[in-house]
N, C-alpha and C positions, 0 to 999 in steps of 0.2 A: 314279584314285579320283574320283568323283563327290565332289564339293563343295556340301552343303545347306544351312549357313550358314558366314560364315569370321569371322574374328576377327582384325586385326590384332596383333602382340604387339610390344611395345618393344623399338626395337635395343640394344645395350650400348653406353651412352657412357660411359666408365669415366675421369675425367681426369685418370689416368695415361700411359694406353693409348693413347688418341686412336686409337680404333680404332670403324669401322663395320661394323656387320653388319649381313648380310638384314634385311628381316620378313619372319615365319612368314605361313603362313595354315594354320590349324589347323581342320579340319573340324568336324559335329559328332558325326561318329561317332568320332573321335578322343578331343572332349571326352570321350562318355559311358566311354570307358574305367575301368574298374577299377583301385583299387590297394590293392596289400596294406600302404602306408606307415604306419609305427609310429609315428612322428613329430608325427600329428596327432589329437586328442581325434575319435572319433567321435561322431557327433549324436544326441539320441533324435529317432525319426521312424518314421512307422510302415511297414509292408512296402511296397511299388511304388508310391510315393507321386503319381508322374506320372499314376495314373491317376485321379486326384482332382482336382485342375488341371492341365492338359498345361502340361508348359513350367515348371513351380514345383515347390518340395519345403516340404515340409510339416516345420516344426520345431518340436519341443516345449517349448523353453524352457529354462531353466536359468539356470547362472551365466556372466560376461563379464567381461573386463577390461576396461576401454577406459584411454586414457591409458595411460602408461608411469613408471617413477621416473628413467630415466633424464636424465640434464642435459644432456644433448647436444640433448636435446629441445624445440623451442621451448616455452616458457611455457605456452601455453595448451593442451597435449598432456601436461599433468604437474600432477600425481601422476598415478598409477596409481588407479582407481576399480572400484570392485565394484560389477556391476549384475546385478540377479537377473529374469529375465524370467520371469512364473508362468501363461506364456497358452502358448497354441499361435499360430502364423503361418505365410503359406507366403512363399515369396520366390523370384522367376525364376530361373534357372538359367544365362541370359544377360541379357547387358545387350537393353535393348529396340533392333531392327535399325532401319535404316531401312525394310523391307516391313513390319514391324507399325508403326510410327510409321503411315504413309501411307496403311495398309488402313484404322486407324484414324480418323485424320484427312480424309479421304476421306468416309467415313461419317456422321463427325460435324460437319463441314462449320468443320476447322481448317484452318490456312495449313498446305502442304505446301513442304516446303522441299529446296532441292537435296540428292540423297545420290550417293555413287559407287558404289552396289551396296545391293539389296536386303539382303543378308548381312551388311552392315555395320554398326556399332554407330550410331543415331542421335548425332550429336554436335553443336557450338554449339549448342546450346538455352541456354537460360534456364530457373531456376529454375520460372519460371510456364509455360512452354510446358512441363514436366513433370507440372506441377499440374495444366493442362487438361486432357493427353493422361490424366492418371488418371483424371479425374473422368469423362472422355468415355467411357473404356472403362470403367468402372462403372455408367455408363447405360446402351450399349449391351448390357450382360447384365444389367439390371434391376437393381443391385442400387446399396446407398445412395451417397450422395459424401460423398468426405469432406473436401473443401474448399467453404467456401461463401467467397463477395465480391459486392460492388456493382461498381463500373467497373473494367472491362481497358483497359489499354494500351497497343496497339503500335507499336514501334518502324519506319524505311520498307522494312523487308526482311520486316516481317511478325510480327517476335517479338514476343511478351509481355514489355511492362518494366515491368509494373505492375498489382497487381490490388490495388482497391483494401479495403479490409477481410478482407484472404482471413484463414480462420480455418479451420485442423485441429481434426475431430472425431473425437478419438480412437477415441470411443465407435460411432462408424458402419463399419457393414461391409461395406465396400470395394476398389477399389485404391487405392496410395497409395506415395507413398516410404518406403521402411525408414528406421527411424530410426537414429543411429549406431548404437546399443548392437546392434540386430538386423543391421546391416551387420554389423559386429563379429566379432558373435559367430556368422554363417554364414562370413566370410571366416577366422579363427580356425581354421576346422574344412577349410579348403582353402586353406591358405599353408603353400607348402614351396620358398621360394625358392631354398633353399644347396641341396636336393637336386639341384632339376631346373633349374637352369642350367649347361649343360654344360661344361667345363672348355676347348674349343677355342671360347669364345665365340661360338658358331653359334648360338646362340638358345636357348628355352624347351622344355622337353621336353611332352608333353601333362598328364602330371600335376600341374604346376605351375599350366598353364590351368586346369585344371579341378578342381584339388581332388581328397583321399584321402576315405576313411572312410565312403564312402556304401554304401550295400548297393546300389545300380544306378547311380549319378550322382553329380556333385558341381556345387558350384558354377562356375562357367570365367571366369574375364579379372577375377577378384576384385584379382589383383595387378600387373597390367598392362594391356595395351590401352589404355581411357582410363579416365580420373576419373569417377568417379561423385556424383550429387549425393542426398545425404539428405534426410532430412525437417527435421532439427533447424534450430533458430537455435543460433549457437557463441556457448558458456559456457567457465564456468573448471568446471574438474575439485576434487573434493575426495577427501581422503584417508579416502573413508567405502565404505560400502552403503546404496547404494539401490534400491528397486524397481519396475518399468516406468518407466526413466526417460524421458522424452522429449523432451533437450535443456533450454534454457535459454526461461524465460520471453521472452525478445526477443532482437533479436541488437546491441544495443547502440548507440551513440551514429554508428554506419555501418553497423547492419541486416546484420551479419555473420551468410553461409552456412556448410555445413560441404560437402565436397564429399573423397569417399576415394579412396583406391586409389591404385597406378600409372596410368601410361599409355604409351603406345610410345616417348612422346619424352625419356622419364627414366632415368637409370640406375637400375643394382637395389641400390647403397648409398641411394639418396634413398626405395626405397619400402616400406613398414611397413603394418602394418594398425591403427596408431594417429595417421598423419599426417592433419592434421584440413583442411587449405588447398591453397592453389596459391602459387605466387611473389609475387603481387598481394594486396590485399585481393580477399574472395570477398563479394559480396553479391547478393540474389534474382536480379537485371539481368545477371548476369555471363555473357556466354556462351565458349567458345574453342573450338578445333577438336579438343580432345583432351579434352571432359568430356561423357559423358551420362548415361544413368540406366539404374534396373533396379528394378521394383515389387514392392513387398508388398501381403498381403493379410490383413486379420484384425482386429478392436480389438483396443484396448490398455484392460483393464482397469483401472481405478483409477490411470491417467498420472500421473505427479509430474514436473514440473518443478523442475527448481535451479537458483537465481541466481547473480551470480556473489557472493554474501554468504554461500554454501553452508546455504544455506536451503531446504527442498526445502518444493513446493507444490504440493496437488491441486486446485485452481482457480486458475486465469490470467485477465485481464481484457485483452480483444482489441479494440482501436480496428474501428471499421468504415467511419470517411470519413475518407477523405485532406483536406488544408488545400485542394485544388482544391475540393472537395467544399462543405468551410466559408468558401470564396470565395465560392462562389457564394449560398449562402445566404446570408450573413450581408453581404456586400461588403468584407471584410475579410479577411485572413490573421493577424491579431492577434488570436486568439479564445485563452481558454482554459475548458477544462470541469473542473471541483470537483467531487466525488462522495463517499458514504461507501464503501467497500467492506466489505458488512457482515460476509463470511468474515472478512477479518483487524478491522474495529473502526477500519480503519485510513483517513485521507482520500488518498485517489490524485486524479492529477489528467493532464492532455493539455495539453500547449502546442504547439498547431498554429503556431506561426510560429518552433516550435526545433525542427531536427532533425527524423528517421523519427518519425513519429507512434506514439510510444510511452506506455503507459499507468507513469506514475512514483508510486508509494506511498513515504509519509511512516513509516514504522515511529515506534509511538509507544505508549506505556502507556497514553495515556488514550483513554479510549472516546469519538470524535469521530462529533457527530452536527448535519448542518444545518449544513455549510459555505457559505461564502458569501465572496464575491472585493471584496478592495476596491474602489476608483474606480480606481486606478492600474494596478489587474491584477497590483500585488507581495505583497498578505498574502490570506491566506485567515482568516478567524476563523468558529471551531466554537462547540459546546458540548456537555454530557455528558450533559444532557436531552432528551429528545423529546415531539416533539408530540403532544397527548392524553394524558402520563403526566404526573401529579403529581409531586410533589418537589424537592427541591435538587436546580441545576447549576450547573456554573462554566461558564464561558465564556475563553474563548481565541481569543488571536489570533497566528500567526507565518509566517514568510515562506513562500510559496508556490515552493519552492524544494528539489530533490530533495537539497540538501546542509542543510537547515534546522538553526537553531538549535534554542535548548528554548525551548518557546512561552511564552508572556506571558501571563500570569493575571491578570483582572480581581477585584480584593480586594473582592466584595461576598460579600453569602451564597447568593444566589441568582442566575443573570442563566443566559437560554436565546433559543432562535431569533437570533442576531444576524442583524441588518439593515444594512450599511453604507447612509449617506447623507451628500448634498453640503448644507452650512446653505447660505443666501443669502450670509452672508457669506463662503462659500466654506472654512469651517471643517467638517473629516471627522467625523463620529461614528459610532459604534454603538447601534442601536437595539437593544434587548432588554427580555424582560417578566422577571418575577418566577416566576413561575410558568408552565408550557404545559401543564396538565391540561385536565379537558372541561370545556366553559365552557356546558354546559346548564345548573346551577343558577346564574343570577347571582349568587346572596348572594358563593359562593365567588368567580364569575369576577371580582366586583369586589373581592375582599379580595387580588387578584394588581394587579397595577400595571406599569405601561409606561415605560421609562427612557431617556435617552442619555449617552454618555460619548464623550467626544474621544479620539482618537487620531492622534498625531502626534509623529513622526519616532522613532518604535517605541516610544513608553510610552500609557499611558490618564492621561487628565486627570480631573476632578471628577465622580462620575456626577451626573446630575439630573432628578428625577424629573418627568416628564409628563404623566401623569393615570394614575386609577382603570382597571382594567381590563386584562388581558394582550391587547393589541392589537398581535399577531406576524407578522399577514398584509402589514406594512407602512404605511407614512406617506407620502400623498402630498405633490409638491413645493413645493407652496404652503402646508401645515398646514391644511386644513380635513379632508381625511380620513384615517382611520384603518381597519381593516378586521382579522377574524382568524375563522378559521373551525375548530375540533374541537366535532363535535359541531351546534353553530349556527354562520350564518352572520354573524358582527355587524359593527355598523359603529359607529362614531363619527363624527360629521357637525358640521363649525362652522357656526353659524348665520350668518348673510350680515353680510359684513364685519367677524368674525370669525376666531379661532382654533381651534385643537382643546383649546391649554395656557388658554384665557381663556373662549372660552364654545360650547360643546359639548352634544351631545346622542347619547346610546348610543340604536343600534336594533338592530332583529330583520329580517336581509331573507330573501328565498327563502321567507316563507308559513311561519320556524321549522322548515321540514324540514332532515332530517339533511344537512350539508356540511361538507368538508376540504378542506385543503390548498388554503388560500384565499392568492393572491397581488395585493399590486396593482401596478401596473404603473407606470413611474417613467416615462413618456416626454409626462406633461402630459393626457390622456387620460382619469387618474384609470378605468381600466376593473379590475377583482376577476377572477381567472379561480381557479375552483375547481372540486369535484368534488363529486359528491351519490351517494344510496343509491337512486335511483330515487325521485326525490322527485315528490310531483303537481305542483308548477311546470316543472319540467324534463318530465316525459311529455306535458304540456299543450303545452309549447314544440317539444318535438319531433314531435309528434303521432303517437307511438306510444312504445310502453314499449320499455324496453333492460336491459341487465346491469348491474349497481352497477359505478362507473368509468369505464362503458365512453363516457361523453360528459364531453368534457371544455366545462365551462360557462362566459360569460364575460360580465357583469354590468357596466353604465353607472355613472355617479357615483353615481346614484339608488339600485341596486342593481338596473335593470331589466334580463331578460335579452336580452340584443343578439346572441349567438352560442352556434352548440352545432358540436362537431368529434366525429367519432366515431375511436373508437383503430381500429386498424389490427387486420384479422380473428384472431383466437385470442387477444388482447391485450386488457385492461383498461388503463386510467391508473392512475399513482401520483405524489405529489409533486410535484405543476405547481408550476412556477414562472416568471415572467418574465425574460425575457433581451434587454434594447435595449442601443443605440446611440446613445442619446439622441433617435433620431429614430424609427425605427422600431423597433417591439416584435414580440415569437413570443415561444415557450411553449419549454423544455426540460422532460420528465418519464419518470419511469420507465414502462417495458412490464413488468407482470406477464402472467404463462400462468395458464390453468386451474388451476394447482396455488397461486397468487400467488406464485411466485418470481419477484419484480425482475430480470430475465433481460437488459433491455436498456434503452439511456437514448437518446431522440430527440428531436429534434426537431421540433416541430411548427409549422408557415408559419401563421396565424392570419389570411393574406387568402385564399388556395387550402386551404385544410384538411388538404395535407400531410403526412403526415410522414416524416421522414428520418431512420433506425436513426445511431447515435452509436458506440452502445460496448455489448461483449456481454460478459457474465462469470454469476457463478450467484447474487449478489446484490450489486443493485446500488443504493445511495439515493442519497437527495439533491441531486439533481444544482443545479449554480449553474453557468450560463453567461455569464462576461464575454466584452464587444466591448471594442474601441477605439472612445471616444466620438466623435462623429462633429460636425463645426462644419456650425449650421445655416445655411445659403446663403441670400439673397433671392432671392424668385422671380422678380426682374428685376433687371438691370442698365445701370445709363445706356450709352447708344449708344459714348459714349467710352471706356468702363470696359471693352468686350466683351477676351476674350481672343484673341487672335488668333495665339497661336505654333501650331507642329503640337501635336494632342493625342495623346500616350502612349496605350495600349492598358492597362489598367489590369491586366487578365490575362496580358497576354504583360512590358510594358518592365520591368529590370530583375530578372526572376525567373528566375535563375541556380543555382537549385536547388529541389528537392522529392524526394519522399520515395520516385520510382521507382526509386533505386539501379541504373541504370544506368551512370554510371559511378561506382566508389568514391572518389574523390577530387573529387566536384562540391561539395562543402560548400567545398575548400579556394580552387576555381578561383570559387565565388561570392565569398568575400570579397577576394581577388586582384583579380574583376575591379571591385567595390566599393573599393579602393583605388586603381585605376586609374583609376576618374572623380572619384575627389575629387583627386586631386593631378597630373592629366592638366596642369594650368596651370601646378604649381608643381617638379615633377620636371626633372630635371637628368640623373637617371640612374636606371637600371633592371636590375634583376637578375633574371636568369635562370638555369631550370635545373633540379634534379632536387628530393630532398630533401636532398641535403648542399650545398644553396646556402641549400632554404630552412632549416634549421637551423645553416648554419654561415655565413653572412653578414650583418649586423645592418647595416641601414639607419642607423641612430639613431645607429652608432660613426664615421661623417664626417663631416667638418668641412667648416663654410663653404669656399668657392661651393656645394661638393658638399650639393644633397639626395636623396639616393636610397630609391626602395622597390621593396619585395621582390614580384616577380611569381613567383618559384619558386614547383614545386608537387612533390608527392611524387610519384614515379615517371615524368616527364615525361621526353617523350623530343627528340633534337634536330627531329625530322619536329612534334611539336604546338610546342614552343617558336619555331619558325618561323614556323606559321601563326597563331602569337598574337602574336607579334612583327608583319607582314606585315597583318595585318587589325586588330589594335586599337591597337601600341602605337607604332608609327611613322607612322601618321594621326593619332595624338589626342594623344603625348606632345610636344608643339610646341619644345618648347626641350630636345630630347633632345640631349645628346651623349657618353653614354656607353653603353655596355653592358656589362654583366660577366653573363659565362655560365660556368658551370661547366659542365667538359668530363669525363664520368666516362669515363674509356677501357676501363673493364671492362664496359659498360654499352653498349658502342658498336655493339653488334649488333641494339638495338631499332629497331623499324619504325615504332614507331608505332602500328600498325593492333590494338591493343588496347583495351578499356574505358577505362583511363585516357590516355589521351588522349582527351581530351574532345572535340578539335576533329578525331577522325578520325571517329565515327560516333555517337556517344553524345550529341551535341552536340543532334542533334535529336527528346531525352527534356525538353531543359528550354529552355521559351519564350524564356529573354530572348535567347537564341544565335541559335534561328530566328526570331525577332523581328527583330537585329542584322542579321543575314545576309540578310534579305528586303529591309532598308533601307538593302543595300552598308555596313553595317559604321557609318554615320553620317559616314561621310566628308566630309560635302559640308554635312549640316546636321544637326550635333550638340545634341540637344532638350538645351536647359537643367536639366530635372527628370530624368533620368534618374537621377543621380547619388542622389537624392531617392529617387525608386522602388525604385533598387537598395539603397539603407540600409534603407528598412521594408520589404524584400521579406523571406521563409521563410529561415529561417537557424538557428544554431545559437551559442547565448548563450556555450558553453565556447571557440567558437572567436573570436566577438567581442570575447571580452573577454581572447583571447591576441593575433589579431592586430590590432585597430583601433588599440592606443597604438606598438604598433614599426612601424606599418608593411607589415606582411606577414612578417617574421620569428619565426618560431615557436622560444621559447630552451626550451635541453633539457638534463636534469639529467647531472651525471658519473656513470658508470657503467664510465668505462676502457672499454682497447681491448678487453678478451679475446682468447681464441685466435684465429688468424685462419682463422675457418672462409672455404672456398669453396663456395658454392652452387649454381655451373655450371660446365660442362664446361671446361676452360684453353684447350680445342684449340678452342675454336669459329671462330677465326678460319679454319677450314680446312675450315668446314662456312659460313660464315657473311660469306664476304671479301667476297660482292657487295652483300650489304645493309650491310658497316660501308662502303665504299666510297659508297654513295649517301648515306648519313650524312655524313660526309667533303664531298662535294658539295654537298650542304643547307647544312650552316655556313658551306664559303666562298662561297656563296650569299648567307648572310644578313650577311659579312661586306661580301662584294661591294654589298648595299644600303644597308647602312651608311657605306661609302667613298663613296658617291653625293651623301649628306646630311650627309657633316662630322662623322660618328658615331665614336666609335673604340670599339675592341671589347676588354674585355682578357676571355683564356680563363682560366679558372685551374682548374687540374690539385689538387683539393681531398684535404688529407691524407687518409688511412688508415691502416690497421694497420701499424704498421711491421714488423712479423713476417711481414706477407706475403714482405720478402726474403729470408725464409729458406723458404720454399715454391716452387714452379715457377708460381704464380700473381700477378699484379702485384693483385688483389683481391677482393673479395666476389663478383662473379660473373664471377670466373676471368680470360681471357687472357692468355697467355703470356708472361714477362715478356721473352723475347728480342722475343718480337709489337712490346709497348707499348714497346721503346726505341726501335723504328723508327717507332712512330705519332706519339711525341713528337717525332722529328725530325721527320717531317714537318707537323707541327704549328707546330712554330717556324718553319719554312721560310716556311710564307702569309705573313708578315712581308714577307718579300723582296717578294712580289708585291703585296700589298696592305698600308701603310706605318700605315696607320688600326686594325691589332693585332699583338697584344701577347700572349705567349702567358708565364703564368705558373705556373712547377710548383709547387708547394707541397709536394708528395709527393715528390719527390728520388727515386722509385725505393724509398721507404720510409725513404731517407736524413734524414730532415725533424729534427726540434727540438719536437714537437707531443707530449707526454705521455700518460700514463693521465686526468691532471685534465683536459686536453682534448676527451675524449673521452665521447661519448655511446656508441658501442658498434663494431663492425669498423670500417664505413664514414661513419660521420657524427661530427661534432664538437659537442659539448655546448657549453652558453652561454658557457664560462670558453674555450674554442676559438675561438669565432667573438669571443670579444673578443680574441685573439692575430692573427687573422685578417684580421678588417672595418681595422686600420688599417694592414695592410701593402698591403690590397689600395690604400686611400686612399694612402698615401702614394705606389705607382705612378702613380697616375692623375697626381697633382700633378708629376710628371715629363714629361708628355705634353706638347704641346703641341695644350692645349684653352684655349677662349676660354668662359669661362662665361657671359658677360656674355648676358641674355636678349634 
């Protein structure tokens, strides 16, 4: 039989059975087989669909499940959800090969990358190396993309770990990834796993490959083969209807993928057409050898997004620069942007130095307009008025903060535009006018008035009023100017050696022609940067005419025009405002289209005329960009005073995470290794290990000599806790002498050579590693500020403020043991004996260098479900429990040889003393655990013969 393309299918690892079978290879004339199977719903589509797009089938829509009710089910795979698709799409018939990948790639001038056979399903990819490959072949046949971004990222093997602003357009018609619901609901219509697995365990029959119910074709390797990656970001499921869903607005506080199907290396109990992950966290950077993809084509009418607040929403607001992105512009990673989002009313905001650059909204009753960020970068303060409209507004102010309280109302009758300001004597206020109507007739503009009120330590103090006038555009830092522009552009000007509150003079600048959205600028400069209607001083200055907007203007203390920027092509200005650092100053303002929809908010450089797109949605105001202020420096230094240690790379030292998601666990390994510089001097001892070290051993519960902190990280294996032990923690932890690792023996078959292990390949997506590693690790001279850098570097505020007071210890609520599900195979040790054996070697390795340095090492074997003894499994991912009573003897044994450990069970074989209230869930120990735990471990150690003395 001639072979056209072939298809890997997964063998049966059944762990009962402990049985291997072949892999198939199933042809494709196999695939197109026919079946008369009753079993599964046939699709509407129309006659010989292949002749329409070769290679896809054309489906009409309808209704989907996705999600299940079942409990067996992890969390976020439950409920069950109804999704109605009311479009036509086509969707490939195969996963994409490696010959189409490369034909493609090829072409379009992408990285080609090793495959073992044309025929084969493209696999390691990366979310974004998907994204490419689509957009690339939607160019190559003319037609639209439906992914746009500013900078790609790869990784040294060539993948995509990062694109930065990438944004799906549902609305463009394309190729593209199916989204779950249309995975779904084609795999739905060709999954018949109980039929065609055949009863002598030899493999798949073809119609299982390839799906029933077609009138020529089905879908093929929907349920096996490999994993497949979606379009969506993963959300929670709700117990509703919805229609063209499109996933979840973001993928959450770790930029979580969804990625379906079987694959060859799973059993057919593990695989569903509702299982949404892999073993690991899944995010955009994730690659492995058993996921790749298969494209749709078509929009998606009228998309809605659901949160996970089961909200559903047909406009989304999509970041477009990464915190590299707002490094370099701004010199800082401490930015954050304030916006209104005029669809919900609602103020959303970016905090580029926490987390995936996610756009976070404030859900709120009141109509927020003309936000603006205090000095500190903790409150934001709005109000319900706008500029150019008459009337009452309150004004509000509350924490800037995606878990926010209920804001804080200023008790006047009127107050709009806030302005935070720094007094001289270092006292916060808020400026605001009375009034923000059109200030062309003056009788009116001056019957409105200009105010401040203090604000401090979350209440408002006495307001008091300023002068005559709604003067909203701001107050310079010394009080002589004032400025506000709807309508005219005015000013208020202190006469020399004076004030603006004492003796003051209102003008008229720009020649009285029409100007808005006048800002001044806080950096001493005293410069107005506004907008005009095509005014004759601006067409005089530019010397030619333009579009209303379309130049953004920028006016000296005097009011003379010093600068004109023109907006970026198809794009008018809106809502300038100024945004410094106390030193230097630029513009943030909205991008309107030909139609004026606020479409996007940027940036503007105001020395190179720049500008740099921010954030795209379908209406966007207001925008207010705080810096971290910046200490102004002398521009010389006495000869003695110079600095002379090594200088830090301010882009690369200490920046231990960002937003490429290449490995899922880099958030945890940044504050890890930020706790390893701050207590590098004072640590005594160190723990290591998986996540049931880092949840189930608390630094904080030993007692003097002992201080220890937690370097565990979730899903770490003993291959990266080696080379993190070996490169940072036994160079730099100087008065080390202990170690405590947890030994997971069910877990003892990892390699390592995964995403999360950070320090096998992922390591060099994020600076501060290949920084570290370019300069041997700092072995030899350890820069004093690092420790410094690595505190204000990109991070994440939920995990700062879990792990910076314990330590590195993350405590976890009781939840009890539950059933003792098994995850993986029990038999693996009979597929798997030569890589737990190299593991095995790695530890008494790091044992062995530890006996070197006077180290002593205690292992400890951390409870678990105690129900696993009544299973043929010793734990969550399986090995056999006759296996693991031999690995524990040998385990104990290294003692003999190397006298420096200590091998502690804690698990007894399931025999243990460790409860339901101990417990966080199968395998980890909840905080009332790890306080049964952290002082047995202590009290061992105090048995030992260690000399703490530094």
């Amino acid at each position: 039989m001639k072979i056209s393309k072939a298809y890997l299918l997964f063998p049966f690892l059944f762990a009962a059975a402990c049985s291997n079978s072949e892999m198939q290879i199933i042809s494709e004339e196999t695939c197109q087989q026919s079946s008369d199977s009753t079993e599964v719903e046939p699709q509407d589509s129309t006659t010989n669909p292949l002749k329409e797009i070769d290679g896809m089938i054309r489906l009409s829509g309808g209704k989907v499940t996705v999600g299940s009710n079942d409990k067996s089910f992890k969390t976020n795979e439950r409920p069950a959800m109804k999704v109605v698709l009311d479009y036509e799409f086509f969707m490939d018939i195969h996963e994409v090969t490696c010959g189409d990948y490369d034909k493609i790639a090829k072409e379009a001038d992408l990285k080609r990358f090793p495959c073992k056979g044309d025929s084969l399903p493209i696999t390691d990819v990366t979310y974004f190396d998907a994204v490419l490959f689509a957009n690339a072949k939607s160019s190559q046949e003319k037609r639209d993309t439906v992914y746009t971004y500013g900078k790609a990222t790869f990784d040294t093997e060539g993948h995509c770990s990062n694109l930065e602003g990438l944004t799906f357009h549902p609305e463009a018609e394309g190729y593209r990834l199916p989204t779950e619901a249309e995975w779904v609901f084609a795999a739905t219509r060709a999954w018949n796993t109980e039929k065609s697995w055949n009863s002598d365990n030899s493999g798949y029959t073809a119609r299982e490959v390839c799906g029933a119910g077609t009138d020529s074709a089905g879908f093929c390797d929907m349920a096996g083969n490999v994993m497949e990656w979606v379009n969506d970001w993963l959300g929670l499921f709700r117990d509703t209807t919805i229609t063209n869903y499109a996933g979840a607005p973001d993928g959450g506080e770790k930029g979580e993928r969804i990625v379906k199907g079987g694959n060859y290396a799973a059993a057919p109990n593990e695989q569903n057409p509702y299982s949404r992950g892999d073993v690991y966290t899944v995010t955009s950077a994730t690659r492995a050898e058993y996921v790749g993809f298969r494209l749709a084509l078509g929009t998606i009418p009228d998309a809605l997004w659901m949160g996970n607040d089961g909200k559903s929403q047909a406009s989304i607001v999509s970041p477009l620069a990464g915190s590299e992105t707002i490094k370099n512009l701004t010199g800082t990673y401490n930015v954050k942007l304030a916006f209104r989002n005029d669809v919900s009313g609602n103020i959303a905001y970016i905090d580029y130095l926490n987390g995936p650059q996610a756009v976070i909204e404030i859900e709120d009753t009141l109509d927020a307009y003309h936000p603006d960020i205090s000095p500190d970068g903790n409150y934001v303060a709005f109000c319900t008025g706008l500029e150019g409209v008459s009337g009452n507004s309150k004004l509000y102010v509350r924490k800037l903060d995606k878990e926010a309280s209920d804001a804080i109302q200023l008790n006047v009758e009127s107050a709009a535009i806030p302005r935070w300001r720094v007094l001289e004597n270092g006292d916060t206020v808020i400026v605001y006018v009375t009034n923000a109507g059109n200030n062309k007739d003056e009788t009116t503009f001056l019957s409105a008035s200009t105010w401040q009120v203090p604000f401090t330590n979350g209440k408002f103090g006495t307001p008091q009023k300023l002068f005559d006038g709604a003067f909203h555009g701001g107050i310079s830092e010394d009080n002589t100017l004032a400025v506000t522009g709807a309508k005219l552009l005015r000013a208020r000007v202190a006469k020399s050696g004076s004030t603006l509150t004492q003796n003051a003079t209102n003008t008229i600048w720009y020649d009285s022609a029409q100007a808005c959205n006048a800002s001044l600028a806080q950096d001493g400069s005293k410069r107005t940067a506004f907008l005009d209607f095509v005014g004759k001083p601006g067409v005089k200055f530019v010397g030619s005419s333009y579009n209303t907007h379309e130049r953004l203007f920028i006016a000296d203390s005097a009011g003379k025009l010093i600068q004109s920027i023109k907006s970026p092509a198809g794009y008018a200005f809106d809502h300038t405002e100024w945004a410094t650092d106390g030193v230097n100053s630029n513009i943030v303002a909205t991008l309107t289209n030909a139609n004026g929809a606020h479409m996007k908010i940027a940036f503007v450089n105001t020395k190179d005329s720049n500008t740099t797109e921010l954030v795209e949605g379908d209406e966007l105001w207001h925008p207010a960009l705080w810096m971290e202020k910046k200490e102004i420096e002398p521009d010389t230094l006495p000869v003695d005073t110079v600095e002379t240690e090594f200088q830090l790379d301010p882009d690369s030292a200490g920046i231990y995470y960002n937003a490429s998601g290449a490995c899922p666990y880099a958030i945890e390994f940044r504050y890890k290794m930020e706790i390893l510089w701050q207590y590098k001097d004072t640590a005594n001892t160190v723990i290591l290990g998986s996540s049931r070290a880092y949840h189930g051993i608390n630094p904080l519960l030993f007692d003097e000599p002992v201080f220890a902190i937690n370097l565990a990280t979730p899903a770490a294996s003993i291959s990266g806790s080696s080379i993190f032990f070996k490169n940072y923690i036994l160079p730099h932890v100087k008065n080390l002498k202990t170690v405590v690792i947890a030994l997971d023996l069910d877990r003892a078959y990892n390699d390592g050579k995964n995403p999360n292990n950070i320090f096998y390949r992922t390591y060099a997506s994020y600076p501060g590693f290949v920084y570290d590693k370019n300069h041997n690790y700092w072995v030899d001279n350890y820069p004093p500020k690092l420790f410094e850098k690595t505190y204000k570097a990109p991070g994440k505020d939920s995990e700062a403020k879990a792990l910076r007071p314990t330590r590195g210890f993350k405590p976890m609520s009781t939840n009890g043991w539950g059933a003792p599900n098994v995850a993986e195979d029990s038999c693996w040790m009979d597929t798997k004996a030569e890589q737990f054996q190299a593991n095995f070697e790695q530890l008494e390795d790091l044992i062995a260098t530890c006996k070197k340095s006077d180290i002593a090492v205690v292992g400890v074997i951390i409870p678990v479900n105690p129900k696993y003894k009544n299973t043929g499994a010793f734990g969550y991912r399986g090995l056999r429990r006759s296996d693991a009573i031999k690995v524990i003897e040998d385990l104990s044994n290294l003692s003999q040889t190397y006298p420096n450990f200590v091998l502690m069970d804690e698990n007894k074989m399931g025999d243990h003393d460790y409860t339901d209230e101990d417990a966080l869930d199968n395998a980890h120990l909840s905080k009332v655990g790890a306080a049964k735990l952290t002082p047995r471990i202590d009290s061992l150690i105090r048995t030992l013969d260690i000399d703490f003395t530094p």
